[in-house]
N, C-alpha and C positions, 0 to 999 in steps of 0.2 A: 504494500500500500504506500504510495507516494504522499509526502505533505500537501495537505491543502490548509487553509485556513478554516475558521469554523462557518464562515456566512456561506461561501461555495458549498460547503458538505451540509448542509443542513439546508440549503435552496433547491442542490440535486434532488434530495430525499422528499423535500416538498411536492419536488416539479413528477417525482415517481408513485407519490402517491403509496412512501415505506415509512414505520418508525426512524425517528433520529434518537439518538445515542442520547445523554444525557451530559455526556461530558463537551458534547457542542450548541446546547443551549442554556448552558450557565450562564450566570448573569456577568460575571467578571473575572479575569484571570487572577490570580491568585501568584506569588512570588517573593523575591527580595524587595522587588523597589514599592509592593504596597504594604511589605511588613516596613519598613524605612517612613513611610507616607503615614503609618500609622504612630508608629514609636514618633516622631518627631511632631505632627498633632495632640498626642495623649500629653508629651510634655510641654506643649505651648499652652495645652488647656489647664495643666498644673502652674504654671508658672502665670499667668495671668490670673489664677484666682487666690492663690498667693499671695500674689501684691495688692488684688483689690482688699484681702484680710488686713494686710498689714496697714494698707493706708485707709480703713475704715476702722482698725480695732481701736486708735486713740480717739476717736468720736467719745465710745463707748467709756474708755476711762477718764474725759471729762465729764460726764454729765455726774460722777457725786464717788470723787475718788477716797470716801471713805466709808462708802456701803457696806453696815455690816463689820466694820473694822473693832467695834468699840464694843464691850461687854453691854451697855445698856442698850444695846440694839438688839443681840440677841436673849436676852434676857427674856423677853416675854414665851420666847418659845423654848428655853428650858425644862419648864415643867410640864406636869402633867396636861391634858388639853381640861379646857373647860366644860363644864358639862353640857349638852344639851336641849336647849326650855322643851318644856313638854308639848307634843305636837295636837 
């Protein structure tokens, strides 16, 4: 069997009126340069959200950089919970 590409081999088959193979109407070839295309997206998609973290996490520790810092903050939820009122 001689190379063909997969649009030739699976047009034949159309034009014959046979099954076509499965391995010529897959959706995309598969290799090194789309494992490359992926590894170099998966870490573009790491490293931009990253940075979106880092340059939004100082928001956060301004709005009350001492939340929670001080024993009379958590004090009320120390003990036991309060009871209930009757329903």
């Amino acid at each position: 069997m001689t190379h063909q590409d997969p649009h030739s081999h699976s047009a034949d088959a159309v034009a014959d009126h046979t099954p076509i193979e499965a391995q010529y109407v897959r959706q995309g070839r598969g290799g090194v340069r789309i494992l490359w295309l992926l590894i170099v997206s998966a870490g573009t998609a790491a490293v931009l959200l990253l940075g979106m973290w880092l340059l939004s996490n100082g928001g956060f520790q301004r709005v009350n950089p001492d939340a929670g810092g001080r024993p009379a903050d958590t004090a009320a939820y120390d003990g036991a919970a309060p009871p209930l009122p009757p329903a």
